[in-house]
Backbone bond lengths (Angstrom), bond angles and torsions (degrees), N, CA, C in turn:
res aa  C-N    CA-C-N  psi(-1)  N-CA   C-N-CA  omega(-1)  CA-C   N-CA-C  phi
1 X - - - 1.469 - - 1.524 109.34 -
2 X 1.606 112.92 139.91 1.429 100.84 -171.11 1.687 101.19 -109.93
3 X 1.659 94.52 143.60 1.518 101.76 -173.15 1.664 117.87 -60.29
4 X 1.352 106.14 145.20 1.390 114.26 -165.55 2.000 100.47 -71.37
5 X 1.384 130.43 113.77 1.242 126.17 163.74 1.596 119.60 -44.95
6 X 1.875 114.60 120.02 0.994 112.41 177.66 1.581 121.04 -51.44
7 X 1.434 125.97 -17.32 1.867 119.47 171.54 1.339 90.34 -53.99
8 X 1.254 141.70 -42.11 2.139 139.91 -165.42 0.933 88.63 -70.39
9 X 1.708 167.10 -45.01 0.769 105.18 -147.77 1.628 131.43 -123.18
10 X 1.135 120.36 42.28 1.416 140.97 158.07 1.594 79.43 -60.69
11 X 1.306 132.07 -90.81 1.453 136.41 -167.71 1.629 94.94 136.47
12 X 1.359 108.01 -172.91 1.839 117.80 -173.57 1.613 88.21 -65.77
13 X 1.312 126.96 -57.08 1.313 124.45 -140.03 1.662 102.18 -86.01
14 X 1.330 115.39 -17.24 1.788 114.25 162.49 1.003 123.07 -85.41
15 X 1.167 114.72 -7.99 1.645 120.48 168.41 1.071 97.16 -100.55
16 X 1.187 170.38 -86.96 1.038 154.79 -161.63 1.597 124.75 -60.24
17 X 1.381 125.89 11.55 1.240 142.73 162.33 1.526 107.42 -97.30
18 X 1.671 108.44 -24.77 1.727 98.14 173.76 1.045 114.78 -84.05
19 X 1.785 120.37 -33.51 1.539 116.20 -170.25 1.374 114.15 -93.00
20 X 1.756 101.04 17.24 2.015 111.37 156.04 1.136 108.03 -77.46
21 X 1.079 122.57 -55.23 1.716 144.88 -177.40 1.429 102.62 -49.49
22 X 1.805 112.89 -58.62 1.282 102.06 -172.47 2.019 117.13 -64.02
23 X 1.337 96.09 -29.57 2.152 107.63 -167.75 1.941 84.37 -81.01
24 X 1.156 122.58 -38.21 1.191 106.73 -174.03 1.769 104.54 -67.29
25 X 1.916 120.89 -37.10 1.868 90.00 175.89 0.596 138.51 -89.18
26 X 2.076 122.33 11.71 1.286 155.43 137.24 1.921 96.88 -22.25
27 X 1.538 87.64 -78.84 1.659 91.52 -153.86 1.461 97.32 -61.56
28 X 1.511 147.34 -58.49 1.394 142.22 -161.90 1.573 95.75 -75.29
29 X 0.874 163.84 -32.27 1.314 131.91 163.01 1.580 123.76 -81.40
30 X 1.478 110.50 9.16 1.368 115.60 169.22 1.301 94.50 75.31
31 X 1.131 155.91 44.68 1.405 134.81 172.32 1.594 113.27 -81.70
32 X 1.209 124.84 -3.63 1.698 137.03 167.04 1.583 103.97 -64.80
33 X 1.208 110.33 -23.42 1.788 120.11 -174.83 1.247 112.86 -99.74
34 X 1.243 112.45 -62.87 1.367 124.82 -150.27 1.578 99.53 -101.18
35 X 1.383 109.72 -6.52 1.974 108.17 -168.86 1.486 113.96 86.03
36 X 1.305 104.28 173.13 1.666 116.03 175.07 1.134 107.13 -66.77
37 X 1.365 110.40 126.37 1.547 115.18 160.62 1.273 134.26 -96.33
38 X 1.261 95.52 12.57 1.936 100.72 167.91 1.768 101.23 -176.71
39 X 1.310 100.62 169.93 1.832 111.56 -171.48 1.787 99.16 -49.01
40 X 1.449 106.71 175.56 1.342 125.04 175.16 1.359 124.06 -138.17
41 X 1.684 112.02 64.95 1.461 116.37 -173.84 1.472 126.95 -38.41
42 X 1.883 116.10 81.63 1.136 108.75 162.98 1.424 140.65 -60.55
43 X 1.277 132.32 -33.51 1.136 137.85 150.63 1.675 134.53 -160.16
44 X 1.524 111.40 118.88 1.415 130.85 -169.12 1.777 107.92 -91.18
45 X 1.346 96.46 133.00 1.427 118.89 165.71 1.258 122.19 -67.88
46 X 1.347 114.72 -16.03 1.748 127.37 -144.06 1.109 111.76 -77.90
47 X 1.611 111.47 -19.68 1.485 138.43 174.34 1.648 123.80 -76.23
48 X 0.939 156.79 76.08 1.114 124.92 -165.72 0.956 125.53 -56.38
49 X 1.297 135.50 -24.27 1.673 116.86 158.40 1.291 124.47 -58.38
50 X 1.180 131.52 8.15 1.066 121.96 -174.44 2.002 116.44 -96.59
51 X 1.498 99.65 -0.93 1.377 101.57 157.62 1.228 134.54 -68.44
52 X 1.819 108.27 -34.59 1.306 111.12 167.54 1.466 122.54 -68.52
53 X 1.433 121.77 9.51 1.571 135.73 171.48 1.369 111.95 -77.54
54 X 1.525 106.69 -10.86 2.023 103.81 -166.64 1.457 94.00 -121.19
55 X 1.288 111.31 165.71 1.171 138.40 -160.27 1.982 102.73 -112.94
56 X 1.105 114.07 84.93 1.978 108.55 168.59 1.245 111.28 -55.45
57 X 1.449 127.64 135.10 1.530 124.33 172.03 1.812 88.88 -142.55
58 X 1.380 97.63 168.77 1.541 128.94 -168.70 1.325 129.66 176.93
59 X 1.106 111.90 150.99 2.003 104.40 -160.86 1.542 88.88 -66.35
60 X 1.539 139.74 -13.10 1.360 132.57 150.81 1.979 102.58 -4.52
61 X 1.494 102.36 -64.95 1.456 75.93 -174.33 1.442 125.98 -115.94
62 X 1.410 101.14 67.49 1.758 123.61 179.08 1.620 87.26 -139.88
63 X 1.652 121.49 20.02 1.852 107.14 -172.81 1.458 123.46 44.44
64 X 1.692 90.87 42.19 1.741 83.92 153.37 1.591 100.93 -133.55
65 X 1.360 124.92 -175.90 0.991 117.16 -146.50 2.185 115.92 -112.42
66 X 1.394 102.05 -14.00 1.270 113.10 163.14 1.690 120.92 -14.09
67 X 1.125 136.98 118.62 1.537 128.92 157.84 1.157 134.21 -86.95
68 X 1.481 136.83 158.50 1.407 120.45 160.27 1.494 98.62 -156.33
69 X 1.173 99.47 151.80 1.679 133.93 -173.90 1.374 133.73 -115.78
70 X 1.556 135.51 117.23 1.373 116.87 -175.06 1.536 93.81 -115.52
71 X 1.023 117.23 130.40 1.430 113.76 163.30 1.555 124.23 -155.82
72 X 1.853 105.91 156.07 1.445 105.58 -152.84 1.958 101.27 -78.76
73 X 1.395 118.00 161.51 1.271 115.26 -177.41 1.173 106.02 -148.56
74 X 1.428 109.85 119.07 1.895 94.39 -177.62 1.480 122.97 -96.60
75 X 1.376 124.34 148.17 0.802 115.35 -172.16 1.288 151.13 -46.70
76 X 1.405 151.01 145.41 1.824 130.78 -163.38 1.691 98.39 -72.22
77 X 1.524 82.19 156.04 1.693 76.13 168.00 1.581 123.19 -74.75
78 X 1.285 106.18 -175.71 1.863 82.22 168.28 1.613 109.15 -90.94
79 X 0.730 151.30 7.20 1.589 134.84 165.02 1.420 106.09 -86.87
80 X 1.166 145.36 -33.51 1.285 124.70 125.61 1.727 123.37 33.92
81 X 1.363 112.12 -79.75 1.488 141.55 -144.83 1.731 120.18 45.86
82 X 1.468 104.06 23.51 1.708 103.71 164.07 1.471 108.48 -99.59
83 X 1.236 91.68 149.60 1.584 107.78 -163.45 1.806 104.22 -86.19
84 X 1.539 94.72 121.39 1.250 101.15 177.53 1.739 129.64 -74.88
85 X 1.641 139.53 176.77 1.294 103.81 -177.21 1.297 118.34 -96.27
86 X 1.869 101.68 17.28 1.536 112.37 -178.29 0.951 104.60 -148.92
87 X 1.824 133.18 166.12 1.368 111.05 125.99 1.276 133.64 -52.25
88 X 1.158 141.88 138.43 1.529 147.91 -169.92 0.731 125.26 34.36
89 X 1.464 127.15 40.44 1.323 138.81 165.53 1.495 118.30 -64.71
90 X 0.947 141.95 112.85 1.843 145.04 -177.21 1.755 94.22 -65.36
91 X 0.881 118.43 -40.20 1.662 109.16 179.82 1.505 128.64 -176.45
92 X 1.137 122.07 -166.31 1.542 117.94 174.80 1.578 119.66 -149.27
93 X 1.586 133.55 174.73 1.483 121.51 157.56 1.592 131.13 -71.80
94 X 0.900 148.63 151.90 1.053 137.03 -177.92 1.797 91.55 -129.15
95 X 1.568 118.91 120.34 0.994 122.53 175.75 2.062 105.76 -111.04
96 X 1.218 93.68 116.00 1.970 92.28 -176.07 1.625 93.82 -145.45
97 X 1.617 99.07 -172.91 1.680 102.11 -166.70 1.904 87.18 151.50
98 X 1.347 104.46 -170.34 1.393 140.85 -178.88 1.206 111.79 -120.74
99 X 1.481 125.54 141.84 1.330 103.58 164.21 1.826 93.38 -106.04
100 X 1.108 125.34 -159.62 1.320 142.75 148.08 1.680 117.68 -173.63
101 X 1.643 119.07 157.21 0.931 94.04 -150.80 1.637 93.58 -123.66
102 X 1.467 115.67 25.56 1.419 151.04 176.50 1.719 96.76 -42.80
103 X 1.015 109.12 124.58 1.683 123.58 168.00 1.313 97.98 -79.68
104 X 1.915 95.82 156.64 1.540 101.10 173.68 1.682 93.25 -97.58
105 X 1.477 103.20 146.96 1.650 118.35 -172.23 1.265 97.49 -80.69
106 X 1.777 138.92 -15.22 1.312 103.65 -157.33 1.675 83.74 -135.96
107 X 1.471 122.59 46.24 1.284 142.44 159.30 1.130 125.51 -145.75
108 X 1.166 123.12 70.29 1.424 130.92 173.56 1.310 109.54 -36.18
109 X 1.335 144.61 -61.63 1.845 145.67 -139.64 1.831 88.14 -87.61
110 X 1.761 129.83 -9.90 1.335 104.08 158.50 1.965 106.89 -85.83
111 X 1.330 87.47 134.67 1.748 111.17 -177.33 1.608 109.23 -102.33
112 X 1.594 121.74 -10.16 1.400 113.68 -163.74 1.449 84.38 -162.15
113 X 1.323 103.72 151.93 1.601 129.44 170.60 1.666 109.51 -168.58
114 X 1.384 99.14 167.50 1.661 99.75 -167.46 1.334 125.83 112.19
115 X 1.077 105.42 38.40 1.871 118.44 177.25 1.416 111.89 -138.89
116 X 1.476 130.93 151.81 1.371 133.21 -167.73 1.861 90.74 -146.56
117 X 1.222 112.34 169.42 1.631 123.35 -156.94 1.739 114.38 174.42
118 X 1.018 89.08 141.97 1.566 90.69 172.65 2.003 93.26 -163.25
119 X 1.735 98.02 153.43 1.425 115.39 -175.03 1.265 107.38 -136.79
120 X 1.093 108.47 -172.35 1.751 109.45 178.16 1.634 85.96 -100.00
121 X 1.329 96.28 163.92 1.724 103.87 163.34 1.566 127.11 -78.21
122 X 0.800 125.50 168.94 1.620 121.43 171.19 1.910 110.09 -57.32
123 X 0.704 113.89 131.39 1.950 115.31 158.07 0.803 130.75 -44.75
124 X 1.628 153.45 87.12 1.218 114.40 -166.18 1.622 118.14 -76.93
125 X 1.479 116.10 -178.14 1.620 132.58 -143.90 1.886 90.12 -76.57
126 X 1.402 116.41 147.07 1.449 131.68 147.66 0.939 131.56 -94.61
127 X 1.577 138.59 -173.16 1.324 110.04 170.73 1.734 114.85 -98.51
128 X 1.402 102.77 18.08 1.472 92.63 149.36 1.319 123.99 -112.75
129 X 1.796 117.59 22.97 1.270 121.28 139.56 1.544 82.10 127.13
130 X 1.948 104.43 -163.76 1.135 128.10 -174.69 1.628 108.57 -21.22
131 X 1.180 135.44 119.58 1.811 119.63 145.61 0.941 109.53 -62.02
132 X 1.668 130.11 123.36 1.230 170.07 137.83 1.248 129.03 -92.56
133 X 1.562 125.21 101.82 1.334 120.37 137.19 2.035 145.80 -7.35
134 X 1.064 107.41 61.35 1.641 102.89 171.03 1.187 118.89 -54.69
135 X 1.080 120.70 104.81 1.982 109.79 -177.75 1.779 93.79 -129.62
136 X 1.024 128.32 26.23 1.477 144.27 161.93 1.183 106.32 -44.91
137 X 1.540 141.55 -59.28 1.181 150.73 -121.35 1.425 93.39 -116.75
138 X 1.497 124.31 -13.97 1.677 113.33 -155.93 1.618 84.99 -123.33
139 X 1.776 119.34 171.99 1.177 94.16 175.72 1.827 79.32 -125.45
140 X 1.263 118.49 -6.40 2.078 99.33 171.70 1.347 106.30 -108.64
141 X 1.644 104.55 151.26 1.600 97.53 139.56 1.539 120.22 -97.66
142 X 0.951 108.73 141.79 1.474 127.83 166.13 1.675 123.93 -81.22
143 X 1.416 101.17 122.62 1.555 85.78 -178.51 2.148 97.54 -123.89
144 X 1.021 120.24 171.62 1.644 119.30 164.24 1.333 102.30 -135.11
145 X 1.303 110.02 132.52 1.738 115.45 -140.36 1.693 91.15 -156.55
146 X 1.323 130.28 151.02 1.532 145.65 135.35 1.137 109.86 -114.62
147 X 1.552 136.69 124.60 1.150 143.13 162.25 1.167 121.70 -89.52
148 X 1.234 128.64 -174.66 1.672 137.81 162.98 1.540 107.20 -117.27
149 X 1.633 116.69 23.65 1.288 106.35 -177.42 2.031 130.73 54.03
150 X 1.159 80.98 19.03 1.879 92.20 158.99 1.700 108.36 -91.08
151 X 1.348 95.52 -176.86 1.599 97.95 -176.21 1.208 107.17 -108.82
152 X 1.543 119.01 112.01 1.249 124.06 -172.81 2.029 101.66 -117.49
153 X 1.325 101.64 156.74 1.437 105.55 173.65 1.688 106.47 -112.28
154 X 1.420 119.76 158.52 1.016 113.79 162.36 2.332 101.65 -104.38
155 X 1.308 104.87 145.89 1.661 109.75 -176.98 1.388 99.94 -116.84
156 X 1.211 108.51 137.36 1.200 123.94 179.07 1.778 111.61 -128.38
157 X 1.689 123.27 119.32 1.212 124.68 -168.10 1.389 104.22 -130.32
158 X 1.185 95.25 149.43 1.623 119.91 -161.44 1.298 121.14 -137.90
159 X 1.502 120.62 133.35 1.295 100.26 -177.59 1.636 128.43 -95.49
160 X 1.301 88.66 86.05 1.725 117.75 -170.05 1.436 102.68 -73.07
161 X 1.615 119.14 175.97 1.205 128.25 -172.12 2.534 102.08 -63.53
162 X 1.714 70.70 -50.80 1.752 72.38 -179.25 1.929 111.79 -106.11
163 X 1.553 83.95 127.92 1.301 89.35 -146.20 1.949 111.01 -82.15
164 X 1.475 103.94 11.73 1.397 124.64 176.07 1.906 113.32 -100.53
165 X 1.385 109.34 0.60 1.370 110.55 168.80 1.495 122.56 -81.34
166 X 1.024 125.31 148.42 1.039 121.95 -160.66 1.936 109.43 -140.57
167 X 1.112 121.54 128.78 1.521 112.12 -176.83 1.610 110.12 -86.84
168 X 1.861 145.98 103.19 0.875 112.40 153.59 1.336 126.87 -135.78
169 X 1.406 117.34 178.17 1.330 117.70 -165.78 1.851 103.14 -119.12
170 X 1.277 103.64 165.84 1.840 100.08 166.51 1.341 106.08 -64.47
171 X 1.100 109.06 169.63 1.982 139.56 173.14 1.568 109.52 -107.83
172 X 1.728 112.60 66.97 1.544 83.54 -174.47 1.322 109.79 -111.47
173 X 1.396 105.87 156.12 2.114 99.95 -166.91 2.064 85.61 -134.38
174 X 0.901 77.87 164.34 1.821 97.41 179.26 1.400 120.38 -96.17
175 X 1.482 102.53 -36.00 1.593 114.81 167.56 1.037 130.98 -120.86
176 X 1.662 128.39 103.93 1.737 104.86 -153.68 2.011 74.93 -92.21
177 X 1.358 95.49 170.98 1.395 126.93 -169.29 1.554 116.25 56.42
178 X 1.219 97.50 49.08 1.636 97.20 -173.15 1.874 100.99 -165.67
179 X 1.277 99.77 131.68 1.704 103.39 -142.70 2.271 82.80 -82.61
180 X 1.328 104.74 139.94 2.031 118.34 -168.42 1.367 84.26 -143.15
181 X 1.905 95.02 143.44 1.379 107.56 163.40 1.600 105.14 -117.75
182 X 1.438 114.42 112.07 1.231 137.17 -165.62 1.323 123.54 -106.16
183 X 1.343 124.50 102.11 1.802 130.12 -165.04 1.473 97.34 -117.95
184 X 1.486 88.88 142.27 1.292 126.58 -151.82 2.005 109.19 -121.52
185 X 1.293 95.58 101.66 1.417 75.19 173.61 1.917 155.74 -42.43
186 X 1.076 165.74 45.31 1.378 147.44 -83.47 1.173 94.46 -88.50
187 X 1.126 152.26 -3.49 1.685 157.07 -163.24 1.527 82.47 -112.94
188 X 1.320 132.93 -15.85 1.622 104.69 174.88 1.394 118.64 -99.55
189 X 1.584 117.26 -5.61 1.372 131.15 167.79 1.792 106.20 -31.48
190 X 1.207 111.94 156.33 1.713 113.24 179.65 1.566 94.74 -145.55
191 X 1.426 91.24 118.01 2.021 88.37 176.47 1.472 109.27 -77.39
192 X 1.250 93.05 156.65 1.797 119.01 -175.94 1.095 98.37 -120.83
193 X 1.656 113.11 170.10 1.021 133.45 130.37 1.654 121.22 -153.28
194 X 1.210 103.21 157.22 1.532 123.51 -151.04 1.848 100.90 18.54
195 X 1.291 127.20 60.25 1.428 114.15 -173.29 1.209 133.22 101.61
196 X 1.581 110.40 -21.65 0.979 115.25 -171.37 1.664 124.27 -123.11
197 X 1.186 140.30 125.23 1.539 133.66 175.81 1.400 134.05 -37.03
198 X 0.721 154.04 71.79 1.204 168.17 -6.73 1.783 102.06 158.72
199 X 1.078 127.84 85.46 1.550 143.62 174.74 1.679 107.69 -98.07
200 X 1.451 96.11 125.37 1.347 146.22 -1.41 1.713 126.31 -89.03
201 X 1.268 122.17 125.46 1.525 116.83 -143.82 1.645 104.26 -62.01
202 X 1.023 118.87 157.65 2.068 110.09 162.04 1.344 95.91 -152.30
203 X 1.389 91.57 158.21 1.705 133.17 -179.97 1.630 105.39 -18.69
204 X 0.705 145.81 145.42 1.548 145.23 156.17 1.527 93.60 -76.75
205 X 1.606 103.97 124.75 1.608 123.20 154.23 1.736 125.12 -37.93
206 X 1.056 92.92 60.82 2.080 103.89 -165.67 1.504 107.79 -58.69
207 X 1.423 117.73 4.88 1.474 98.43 -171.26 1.249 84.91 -117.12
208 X 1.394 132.20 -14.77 1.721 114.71 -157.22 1.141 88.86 -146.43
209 X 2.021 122.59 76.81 1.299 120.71 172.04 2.087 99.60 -96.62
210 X 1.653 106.87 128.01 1.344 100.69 165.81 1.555 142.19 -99.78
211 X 1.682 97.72 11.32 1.651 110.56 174.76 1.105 115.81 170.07
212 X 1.292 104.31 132.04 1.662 110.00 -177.51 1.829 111.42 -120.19
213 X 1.082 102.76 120.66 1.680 125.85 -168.37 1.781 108.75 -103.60
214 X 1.274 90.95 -168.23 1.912 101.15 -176.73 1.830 98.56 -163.06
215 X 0.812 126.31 99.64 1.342 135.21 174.07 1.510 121.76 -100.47
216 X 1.480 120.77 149.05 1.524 112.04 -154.86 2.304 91.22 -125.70
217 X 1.123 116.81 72.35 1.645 97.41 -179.21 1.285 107.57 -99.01
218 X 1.407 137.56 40.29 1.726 125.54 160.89 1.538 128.42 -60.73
219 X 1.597 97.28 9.67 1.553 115.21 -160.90 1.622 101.15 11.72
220 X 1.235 114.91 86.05 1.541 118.58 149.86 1.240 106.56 -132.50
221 X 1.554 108.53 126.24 1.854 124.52 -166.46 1.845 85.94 -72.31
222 X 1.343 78.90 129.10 1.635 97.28 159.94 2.082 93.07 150.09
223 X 1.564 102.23 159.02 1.067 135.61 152.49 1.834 113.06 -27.54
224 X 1.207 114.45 111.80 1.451 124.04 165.69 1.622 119.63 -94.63
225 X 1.414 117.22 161.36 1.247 111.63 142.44 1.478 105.87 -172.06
226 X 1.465 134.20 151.27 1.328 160.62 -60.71 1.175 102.85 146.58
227 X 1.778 140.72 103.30 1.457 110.57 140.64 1.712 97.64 -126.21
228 X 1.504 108.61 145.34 1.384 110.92 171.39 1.510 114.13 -115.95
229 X 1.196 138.41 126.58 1.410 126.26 155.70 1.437 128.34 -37.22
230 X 1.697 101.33 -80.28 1.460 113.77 -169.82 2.053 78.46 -142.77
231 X 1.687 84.11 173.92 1.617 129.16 161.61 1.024 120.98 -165.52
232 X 1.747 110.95 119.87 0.893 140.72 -160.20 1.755 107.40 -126.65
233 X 1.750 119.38 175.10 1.609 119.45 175.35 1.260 93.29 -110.49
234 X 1.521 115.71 174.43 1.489 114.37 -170.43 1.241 98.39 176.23
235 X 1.516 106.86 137.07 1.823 124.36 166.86 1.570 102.59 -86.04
236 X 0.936 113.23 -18.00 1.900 117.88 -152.66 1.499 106.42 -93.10
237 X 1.261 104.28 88.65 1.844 100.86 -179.63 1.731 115.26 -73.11
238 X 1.575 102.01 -22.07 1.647 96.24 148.23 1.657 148.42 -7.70
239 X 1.781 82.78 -45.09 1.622 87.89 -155.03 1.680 96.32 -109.10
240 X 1.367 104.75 13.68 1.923 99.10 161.10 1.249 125.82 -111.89
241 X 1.038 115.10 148.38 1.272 125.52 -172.99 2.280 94.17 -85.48
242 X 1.147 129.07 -21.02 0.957 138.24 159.56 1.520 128.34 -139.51
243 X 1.616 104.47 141.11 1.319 93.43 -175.63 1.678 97.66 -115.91
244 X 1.569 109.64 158.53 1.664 88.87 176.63 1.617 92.96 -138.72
245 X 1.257 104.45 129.82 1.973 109.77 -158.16 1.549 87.05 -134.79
246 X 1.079 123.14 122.97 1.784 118.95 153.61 1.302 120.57 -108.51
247 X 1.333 114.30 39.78 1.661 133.93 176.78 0.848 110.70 -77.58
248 X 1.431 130.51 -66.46 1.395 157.69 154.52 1.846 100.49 113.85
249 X 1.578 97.51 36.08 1.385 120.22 164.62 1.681 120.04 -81.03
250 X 1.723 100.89 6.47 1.691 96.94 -168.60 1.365 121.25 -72.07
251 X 1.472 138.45 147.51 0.972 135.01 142.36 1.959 111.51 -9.74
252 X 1.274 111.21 136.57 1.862 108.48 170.87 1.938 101.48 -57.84
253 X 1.223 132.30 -35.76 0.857 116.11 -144.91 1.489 110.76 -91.29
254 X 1.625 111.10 -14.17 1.294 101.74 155.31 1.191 136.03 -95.10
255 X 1.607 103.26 158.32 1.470 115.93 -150.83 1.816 103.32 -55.64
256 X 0.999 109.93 137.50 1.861 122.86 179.87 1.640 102.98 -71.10
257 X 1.541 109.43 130.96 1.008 117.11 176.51 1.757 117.28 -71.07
258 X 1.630 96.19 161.09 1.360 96.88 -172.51 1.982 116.78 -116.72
259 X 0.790 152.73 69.09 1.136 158.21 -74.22 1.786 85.78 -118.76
260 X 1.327 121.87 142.03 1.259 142.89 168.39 1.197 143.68 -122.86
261 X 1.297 160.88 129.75 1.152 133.14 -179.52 1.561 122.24 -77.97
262 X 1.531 100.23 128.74 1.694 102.06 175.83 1.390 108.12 -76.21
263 X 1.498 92.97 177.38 1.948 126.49 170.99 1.239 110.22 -60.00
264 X 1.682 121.34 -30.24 1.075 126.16 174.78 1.543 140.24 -90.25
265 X 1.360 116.75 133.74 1.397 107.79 -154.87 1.750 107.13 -134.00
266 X 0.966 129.49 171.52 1.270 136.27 -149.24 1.988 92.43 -121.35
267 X 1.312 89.26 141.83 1.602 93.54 -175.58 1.609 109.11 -43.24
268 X 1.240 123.02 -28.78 1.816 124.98 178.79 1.354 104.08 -73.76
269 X 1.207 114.02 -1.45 1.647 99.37 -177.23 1.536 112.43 102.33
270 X 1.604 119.30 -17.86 1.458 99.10 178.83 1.495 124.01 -88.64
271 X 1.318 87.96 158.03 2.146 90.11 176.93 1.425 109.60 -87.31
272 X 1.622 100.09 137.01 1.633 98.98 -177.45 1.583 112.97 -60.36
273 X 0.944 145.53 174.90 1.944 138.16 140.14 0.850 123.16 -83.72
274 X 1.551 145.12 153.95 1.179 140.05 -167.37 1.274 100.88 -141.76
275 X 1.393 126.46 145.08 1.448 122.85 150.08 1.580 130.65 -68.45
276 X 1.409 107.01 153.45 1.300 97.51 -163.58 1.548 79.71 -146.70
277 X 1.747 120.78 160.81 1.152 105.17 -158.97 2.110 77.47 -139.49
C-alpha cells in the first residue's frame, strides 16, 4: 500500500477551505488594485514533510547511473556556531547525490547522461479546481539556498500549451557554503525544451505556474550538494542578499552584471548568456 502524501491530507475540503481564506485576503485588502502586499510562500522546507511534496529525478531513469537525494535536515542549534538558514528555522532540504556521466552499455540511442533534479509535485485539485500558482502580481522569485558552487538551474513549469517546456533561469549565489536569499526576475526566465531554447520565446504563463524545481546538468562527475529552505514570490528586493535582473532596469548602485555563456543552447548550436553578478 502506498503511503498517503502529506499535501492529502487536509483532504479536498481543507484545501479548498484554505484557498477561500487565501482569494478572500486577496479581495479585502484589495490587492487586485493596489498589488501584493506582502511575499507568497510557494514552497517551505521548514516542514519536514514537505520533501515528500517533490519529485527526485536522474538520468537513473534513461540507464545511466547518476544519483540524487532530497532530504529533510534540521536546523543546528545555536551553540553549535553554524549558521543556520534562518532565525528559528526547525530545518531545511538538503538536495545531494553523484553525478556521473557513464553511458548505459545496453542502450546505445542514449548519447548523454549526467544530470540530477528535483520539483515540487503537482497540487492536487480544490473545489475551485486545478492548484495553480499565481505569481502575476510579484515580479521575483525568491529562493534561500547554500550551494557548493556547481551550476545549478532553477525550472519553472507551467501549464502551457506544450506540456514538456520548461522556464529556466541560472542559480547564481555569491557565497557557495553560506546560506543567500537570491531573487530572480520571472520576465528573465528563458523557455526550453528538452535542453534546448526554444524560438520564438513567450511570456511565462504567470497565472497558472505548476512547479518550480532546481536541476544540476554541468555533467561534471563528482559529488553535489544543494540545501534550500523555502521559495517564495516577492516585490521586496530588500529581502536578498542578491538580486539577478537582466533588464538593465537596476538601480546604479547595484553591482552591473557580468554576462557568461550558459549550458544552454539554442537548436543552431548557440549558448544563451547569462548574468552573473
Amino acid at each position: 500500500m502506498q503511503a498517503t502524501r502529506p499535501l492529502l491530507y487536509k483532504g479536498f475540503f481543507g484545501r479548498s477551505l484554505d484557498e477561500f481564506k487565501r482569494l478572500s485576503h486577496i479581495a479585502l485588502s484589495l490587492e487586485g488594485i493596489k498589488g501584493a502586499q506582502g511575499p507568497y510562500e510557494l514552497h517551505s522546507f521548514r516542514d519536514p514533510a514537505a520533501v515528500q511534496d517533490c519529485k527526485v529525478m536522474s538520468d537513473v531513469e534513461i540507464g545511466g547511473v547518476s544519483n540524487s537525494n532530497l532530504d529533510w535536515v534540521p536546523s543546528p542549534p545555536p551553540s553549535s556556531g553554524i549558521q543556520p538558514p534562518s532565525p528559528h528555522s526547525p530545518g531545511y532540504a538538503k538536495f545531494y547525490g553523484t553525478i556521473s556521466t557513464q553511458l548505459p552499455k545496453d542502450r546505445p540511442e542514449i548519447k548523454r547522461t549526467g544530470y540530477a533534479a528535483f520539483r515540487t509535485r503537482d497540487r492536487p485539485p480544490t473545489v475551485f479546481g486545478r492548484s495553480l500558482w499565481d505569481i502575476d502580481p510579484y515580479a521575483y522569485l525568491a529562493l534561500r539556498v547554500k550551494s557548493d558552487g556547481r551550476s545549478y538551474f532553477v525550472n519553472v513549469q507551467t501549464e502551457s500549451v506544450v506540456p514538456t517546456d520548461l522556464h529556466q533561469h541560472r542559480l547564481f549565489l555569491k557565497q557557495p557554503g553560506q546560506w543567500e536569499t537570491v531573487l530572480i526576475k520571472w520576465n528573465d526566465f528563458v523557455r526550453t525544451n528538452l535542453g534546448f531554447v526554444v524560438e520564438p520565446q513567450t511570456e511565462m504563463l504567470r497565472q497558472k505556474v505548476k512547479s518550480i524545481g532546481i536541476g544540476l546538468t554541468d555533467r561534471i562527475p563528482g559529488p553535489f550538494e544543494l540545501c534550500i529552505e523555502r521559495m517564495w514570490a516577492t516585490n521586496d528586493e530588500s529581502e536578498a542578499d542578491t538580486v539577478l535582473d537582466l533588464s538593465g532596469t537596476k538601480e546604479a548602485e547595484v553591482e552591473a552584471p557580468v554576462v557568461r555563456e550558459g549550458k544552454l543552447k539554442t537548436k543552431q548550436g548557440q549558448k544563451v548568456g547569462w548574468s552573473d553578478k
